[in-house]
N, C-alpha and C positions, 0 to 999 in steps of 0.2 A: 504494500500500500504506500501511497505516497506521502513523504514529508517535507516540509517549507523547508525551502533550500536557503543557503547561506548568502545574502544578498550581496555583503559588501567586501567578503575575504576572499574573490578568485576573479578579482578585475584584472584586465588584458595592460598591459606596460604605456595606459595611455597615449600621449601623443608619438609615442615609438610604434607602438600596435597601431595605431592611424597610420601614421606612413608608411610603415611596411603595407597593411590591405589594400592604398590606395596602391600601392605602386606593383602589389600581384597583381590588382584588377586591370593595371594597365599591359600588363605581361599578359595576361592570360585573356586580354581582348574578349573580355566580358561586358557583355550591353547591360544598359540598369535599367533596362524597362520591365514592365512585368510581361512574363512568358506566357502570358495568355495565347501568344499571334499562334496562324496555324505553323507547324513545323516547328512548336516547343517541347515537344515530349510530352507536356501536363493532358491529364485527359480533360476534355470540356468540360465535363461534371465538378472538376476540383475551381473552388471559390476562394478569391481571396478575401483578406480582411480588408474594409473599407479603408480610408485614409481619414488621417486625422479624427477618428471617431473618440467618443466618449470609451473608456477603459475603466477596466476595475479588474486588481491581479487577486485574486480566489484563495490559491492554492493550498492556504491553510484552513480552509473549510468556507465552504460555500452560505453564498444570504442571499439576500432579495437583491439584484444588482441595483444601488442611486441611478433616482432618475438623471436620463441622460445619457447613459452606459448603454452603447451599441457592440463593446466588442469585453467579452469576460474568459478570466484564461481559469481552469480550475483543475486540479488533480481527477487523476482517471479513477479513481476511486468513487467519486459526485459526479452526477448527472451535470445535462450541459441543462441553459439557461433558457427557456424558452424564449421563442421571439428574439436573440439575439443571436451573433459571431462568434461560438462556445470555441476554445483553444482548450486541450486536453494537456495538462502536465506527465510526464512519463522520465524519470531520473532512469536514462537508459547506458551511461557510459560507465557507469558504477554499482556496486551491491548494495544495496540499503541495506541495516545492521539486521532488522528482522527475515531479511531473505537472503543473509550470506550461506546460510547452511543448506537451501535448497537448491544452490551454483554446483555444477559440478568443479571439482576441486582445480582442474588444469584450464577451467576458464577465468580463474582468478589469478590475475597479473602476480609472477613472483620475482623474487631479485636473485641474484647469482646465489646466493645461499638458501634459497627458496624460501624466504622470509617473503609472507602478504606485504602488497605496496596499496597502503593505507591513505586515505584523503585524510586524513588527522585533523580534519576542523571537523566531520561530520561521522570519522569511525567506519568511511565506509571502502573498500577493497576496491580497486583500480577490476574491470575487466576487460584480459588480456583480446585484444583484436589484434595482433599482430601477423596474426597469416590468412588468406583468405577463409582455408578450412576452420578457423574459429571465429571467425569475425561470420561467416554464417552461421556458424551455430548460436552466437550468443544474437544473432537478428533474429533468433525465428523467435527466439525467448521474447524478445522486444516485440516483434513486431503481432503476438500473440495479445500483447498488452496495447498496440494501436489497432487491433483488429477489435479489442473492446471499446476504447474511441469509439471506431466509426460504429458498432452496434447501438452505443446510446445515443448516437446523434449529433456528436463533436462537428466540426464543420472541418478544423484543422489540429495538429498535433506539434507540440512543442517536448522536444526532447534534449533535457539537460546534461551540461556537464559536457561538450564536446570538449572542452578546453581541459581534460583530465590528462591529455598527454601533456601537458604542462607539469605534473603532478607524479609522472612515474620516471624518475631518475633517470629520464633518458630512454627509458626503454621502450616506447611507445612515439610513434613522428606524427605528425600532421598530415603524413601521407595515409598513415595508419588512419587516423579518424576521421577523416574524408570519406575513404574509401566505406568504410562503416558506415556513414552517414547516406553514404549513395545508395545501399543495402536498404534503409527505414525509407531513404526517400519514393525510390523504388512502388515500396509497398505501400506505405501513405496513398502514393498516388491511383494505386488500383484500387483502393477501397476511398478512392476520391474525399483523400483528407488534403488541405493543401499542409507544408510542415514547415516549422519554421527554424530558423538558426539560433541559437539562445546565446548571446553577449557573442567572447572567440572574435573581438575585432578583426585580428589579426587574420583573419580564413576568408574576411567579408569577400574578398576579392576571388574566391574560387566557390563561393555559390551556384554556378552554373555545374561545375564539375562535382560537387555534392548534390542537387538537386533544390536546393533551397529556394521556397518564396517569399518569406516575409523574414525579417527579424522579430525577436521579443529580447530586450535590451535591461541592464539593470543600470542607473548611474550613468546613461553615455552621457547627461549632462553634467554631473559632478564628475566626470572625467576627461568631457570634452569628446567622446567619442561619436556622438550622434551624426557627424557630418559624414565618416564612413558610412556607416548603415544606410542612411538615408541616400547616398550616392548610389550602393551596392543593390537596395532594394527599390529603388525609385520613390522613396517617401513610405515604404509601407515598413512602418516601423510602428512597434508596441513598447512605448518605456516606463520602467517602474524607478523612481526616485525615492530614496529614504532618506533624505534631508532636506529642509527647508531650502537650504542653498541650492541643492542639486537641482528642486523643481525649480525655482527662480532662474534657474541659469538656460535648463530645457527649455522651456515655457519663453525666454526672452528672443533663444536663436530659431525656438524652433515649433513652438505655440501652433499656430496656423496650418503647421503641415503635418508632425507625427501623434500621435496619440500618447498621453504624455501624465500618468496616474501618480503620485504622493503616496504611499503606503507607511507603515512600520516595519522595521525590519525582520519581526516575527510573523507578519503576514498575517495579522490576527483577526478575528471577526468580530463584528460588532456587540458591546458589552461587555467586550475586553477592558483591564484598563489598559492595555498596550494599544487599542485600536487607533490606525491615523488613518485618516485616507483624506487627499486635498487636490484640488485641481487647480486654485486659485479662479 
């Protein structure tokens, strides 16, 4: 089952991770429109999320979305939202602590001394994608849990943590989690979910070679990243801020065109007292 993921502790090297994306996207002669046209791969059936729409990020348990809220992201656990743009959460690049024991044991990432390689902010096991033959195995796991998506009625899937080869001492490339990524997109798209990139500034710019339609961002205004996404994805970007500053600084450059939510950084619901949610 799904848990509210670490908002502010697995941000991309800022204005370094911008530069590098923009300058893959330039290498890799990647257009930033949306892939709708014919001759994109995407099947017809898969819908994007609006631009600029009203947002509300869920994923620590779902409510009545505030009025205004056209596009709501929630763990695949909760039903989507009726009447709106439901984003299904799915933490697919790593073991969540209550399902490390149902992994089998050689799909979990180890180090030269076969010590587990641990995300240590959240306790959870790196899984190993490093060869083709496990990097399908551990999609059909995943994409088992996007095939529950699209059952309840998700419109699109948001799957965490590409940015965990960051996290495995090397042992894990960007090539690796691409590659993976093209596997979920793959299937997303046949069970006509459209799927989005989750933060991973730095990949913005090989979106097309993953399969990606949308971003869903945490911080790229308290970090300055929004201007990749927004290039990579043609404006269809979903941001969650957990500072007053952050949304002041989104909201100043970028108001008008992304979708652009205030949360808490526990994700909490209403009648919390941790609850924020603010859109100014």
């Amino acid at each position: 089952m799904g848990v509210p993921r670490a908002p502010g502790s697995r941000r991309a090297l800022g204005a370094l991770a911008a530069a590098l994306a923009v300058t893959v996207s330039a290498l890799a002669g990647c257009a930033s429109g949306d892939r709708d046209e014919d001759g994109s791969g995407r099947p017809a059936a898969v819908r994007l999320p609006p631009k600029g729409a009203g947002f509300d990020y869920q994923i620590g348990g779902a409510y009545p979305p505030p009025r205004g809220v056209r596009v709501v992201s929630r763990d695949r656990s909760d039903s989507p939202a009726p009447g709106l743009y439901n984003i299904c959460y799915v933490n697919a690049f790593q073991a969540q602590p209550a399902e490390r024991s149902s992994w089998p044991a050689d799909l979990l990432l180890r180090d030269g001394r076969g010590g587990l390689v641990v995300d240590e902010d959240w306790d959870e096991p790196l899984l190993d994608i490093r060869t083709p033959a496990k990097r399908e195995r551990v999609a059909k796991r995943v994409n088992g849990w996007i095939d529950g998506c699209a059952d309840k009625g998700f419109d699109a899937v948001e799957p965490d943590n590409y940015d965990s080869y960051t996290r495995s001492d090397g042992l894990l490339t960007t090539a690796d989690a691409t590659a993976f990524m093209a596997l979920l997109s793959r299937h997303a798209h046949a069970r006509h979910l459209a799927i989005a990139q989750k933060n991973t500034a730095e990949l913005a710019g090989l979106r097309a070679r993953a399969g990606l339609d949308f971003a869903v961002t945490e911080e790229c205004g308290q970090y300055d990243e929004c201007g990749v996404y927004a290039e990579a994805f043609d404006d269809r970007v979903v941001d969650i801020e957990y500072t007053d500053h952050g949304l002041d600084a989104a909201r100043a450059r970028w108001g008008g065109r992304l979708s652009i939510v205030r949360r808490d950084r526990d994700v909490s619901t209403p009648g919390s007292a941790a609850y924020v949610r603010a859109v100014r």
